[in-house]
C-alpha positions in Angstrom: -47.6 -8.3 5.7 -45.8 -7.3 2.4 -43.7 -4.6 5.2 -43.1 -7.3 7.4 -41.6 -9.7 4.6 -39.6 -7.0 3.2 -37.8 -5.9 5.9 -37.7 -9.8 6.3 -35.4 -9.9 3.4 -33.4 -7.2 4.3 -32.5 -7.5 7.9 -29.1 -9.0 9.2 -29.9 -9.4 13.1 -31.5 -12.2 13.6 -33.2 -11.7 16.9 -35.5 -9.0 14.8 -35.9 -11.7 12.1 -37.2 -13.6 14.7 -39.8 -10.9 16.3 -40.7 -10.1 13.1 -41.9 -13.5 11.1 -43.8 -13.8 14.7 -45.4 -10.5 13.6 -46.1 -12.0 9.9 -47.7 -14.6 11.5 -49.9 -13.3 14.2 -50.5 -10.5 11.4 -51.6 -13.7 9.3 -53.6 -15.0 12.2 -55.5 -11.7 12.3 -56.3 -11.9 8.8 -57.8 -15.6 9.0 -60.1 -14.1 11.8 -61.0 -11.5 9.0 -61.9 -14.3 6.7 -64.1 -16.3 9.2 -61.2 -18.8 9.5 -61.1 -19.0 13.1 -59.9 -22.7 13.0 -56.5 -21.8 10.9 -56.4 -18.4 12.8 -56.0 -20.1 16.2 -53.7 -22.6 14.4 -51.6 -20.2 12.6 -51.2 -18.1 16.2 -50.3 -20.7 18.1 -47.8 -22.8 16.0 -46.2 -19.6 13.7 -46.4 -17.0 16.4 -46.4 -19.0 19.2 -43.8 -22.4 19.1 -42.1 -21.6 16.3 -41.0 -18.1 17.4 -40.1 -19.8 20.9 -37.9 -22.6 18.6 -36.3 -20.1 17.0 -35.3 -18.0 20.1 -33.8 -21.1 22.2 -32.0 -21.8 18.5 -30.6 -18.3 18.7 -29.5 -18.9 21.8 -26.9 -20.9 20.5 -25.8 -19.3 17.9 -24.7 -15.5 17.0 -27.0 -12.7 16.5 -26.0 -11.6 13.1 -26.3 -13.2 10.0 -22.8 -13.1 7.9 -22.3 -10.9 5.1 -23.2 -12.5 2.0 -24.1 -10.5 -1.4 -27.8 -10.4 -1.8 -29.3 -12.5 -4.6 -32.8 -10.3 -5.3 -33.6 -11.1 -8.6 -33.5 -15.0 -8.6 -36.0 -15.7 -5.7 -38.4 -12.6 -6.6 -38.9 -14.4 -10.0 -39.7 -17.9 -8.0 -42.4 -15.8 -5.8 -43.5 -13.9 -8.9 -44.2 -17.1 -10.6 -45.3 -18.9 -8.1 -47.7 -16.4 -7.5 -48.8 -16.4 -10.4 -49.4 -19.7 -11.0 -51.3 -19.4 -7.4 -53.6 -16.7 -9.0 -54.3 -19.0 -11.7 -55.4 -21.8 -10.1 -58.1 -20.0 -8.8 -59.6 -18.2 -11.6 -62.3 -20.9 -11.6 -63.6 -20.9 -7.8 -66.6 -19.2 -7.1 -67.1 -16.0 -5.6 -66.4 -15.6 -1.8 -69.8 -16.6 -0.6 -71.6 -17.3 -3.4 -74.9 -19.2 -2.7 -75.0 -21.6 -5.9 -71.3 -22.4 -5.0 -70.8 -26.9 -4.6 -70.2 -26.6 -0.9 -73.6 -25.1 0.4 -74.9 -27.4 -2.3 -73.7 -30.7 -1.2 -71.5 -30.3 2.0 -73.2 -28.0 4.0 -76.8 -29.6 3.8 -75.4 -33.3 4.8 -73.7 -31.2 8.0 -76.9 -29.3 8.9 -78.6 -32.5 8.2 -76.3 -35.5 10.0 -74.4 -34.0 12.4 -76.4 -34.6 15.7 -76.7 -38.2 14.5 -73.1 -39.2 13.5 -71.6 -37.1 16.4 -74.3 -36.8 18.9 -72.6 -32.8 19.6 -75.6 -30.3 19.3 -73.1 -27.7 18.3 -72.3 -28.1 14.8 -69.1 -26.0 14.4 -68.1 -28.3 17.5 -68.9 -31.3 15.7 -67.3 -30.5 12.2 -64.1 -29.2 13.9 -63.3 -32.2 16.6 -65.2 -34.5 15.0 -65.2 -34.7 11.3 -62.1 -32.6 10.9 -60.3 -34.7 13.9 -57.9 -36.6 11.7 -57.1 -33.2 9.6 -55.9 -31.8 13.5 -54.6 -35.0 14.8 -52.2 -35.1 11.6 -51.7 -30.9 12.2 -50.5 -32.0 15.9 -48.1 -34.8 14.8 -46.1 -32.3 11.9 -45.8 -29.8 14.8 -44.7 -32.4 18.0 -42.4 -34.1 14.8 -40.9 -30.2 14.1 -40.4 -29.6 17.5 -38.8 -33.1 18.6 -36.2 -32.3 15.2 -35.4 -29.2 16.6 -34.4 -30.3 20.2 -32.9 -33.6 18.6 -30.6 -30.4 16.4 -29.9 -28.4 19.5 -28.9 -31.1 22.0 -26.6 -32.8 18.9 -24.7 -29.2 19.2 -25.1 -28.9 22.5 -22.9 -32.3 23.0 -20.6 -31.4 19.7 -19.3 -28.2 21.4 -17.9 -28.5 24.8 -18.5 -24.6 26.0 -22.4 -24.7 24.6 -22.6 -21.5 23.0 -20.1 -18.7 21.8 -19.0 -17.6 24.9 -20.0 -13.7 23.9 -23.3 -14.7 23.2 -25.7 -14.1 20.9 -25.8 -10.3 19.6 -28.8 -8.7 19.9 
């Protein structure tokens, strides 16, 4: 992933940019599997590799291929990741170790799951239950940031679409 997001930063063609934060983010997706995140793996495939590198296509589609030549400012964003980062790092000096039995969630959390969820939900699957039931709102408001995302970025594209008689350059986007 640290690859990927370098040659992120360095790239000028935009169509690569493109296949290549789709690659970040299915590479992310993979790495949530890993983690026994399935939830946010299938989340992160579909909306960062999936809709958003399709977005980003049909907005390439409209414009050029290449970005234009500006210096490159290194230092000043590298210190905002660094310290960001950092302060990332930080904030979890406290948690308690990956899996770690004595940690508040299989104290508190996990027990009122094992113990409530037929009753509240009436789903004999528990993953099931937590996942469309107890964490429904959690997806329904996951759903409405990406349908609001995606209605933004057609609302863009058909503003330029009207603004510009021809549609795109007529050379097309360079790829």
């Amino acid at each position: 992933m640290g690859l990927i997001a370098i040659a992120l930063m360095w790239l000028r063609n935009l169509f690569a940019v493109v296949m290549l934060s789709g690659a970040f983010s299915l590479t992310a997706a993979v790495l949530y599997v890993v983690f026994d995140a399935v939830d946010v793996a299938f989340t992160e495939a579909a909306v960062g590799a999936g809709i958003s590198t399709v977005l980003m296509l049909g907005t390439l589609a409209l414009t050029t291929g290449r970005e234009k030549a500006e210096p490159h400012l290194v230092l000043a964003p590298l210190v905002i990741v660094m310290i960001t980062g950092a302060a990332l790092v930080y904030a979890t000096l406290d948690m308690p170790l990956y899996g770690e039995a004595s940690a508040a969630i299989h104290q508190h959390v996990a027990p009122f799951y094992i113990e409530n969820t037929k009753a509240h939900t009436g789903m004999p699957n528990m993953v099931t239950a937590v996942l469309a039931s107890y964490r429904g709102y959690d997806t329904l408001g996951e759903v409405t940031v990406i349908f609001t995302a995606a209605i933004g970025v057609m609302a863009l594209i058909g503003r330029q679409r009207r603004e510009t008689s021809g549609g795109p350059d007529e050379t097309g986007p360079e790829i």
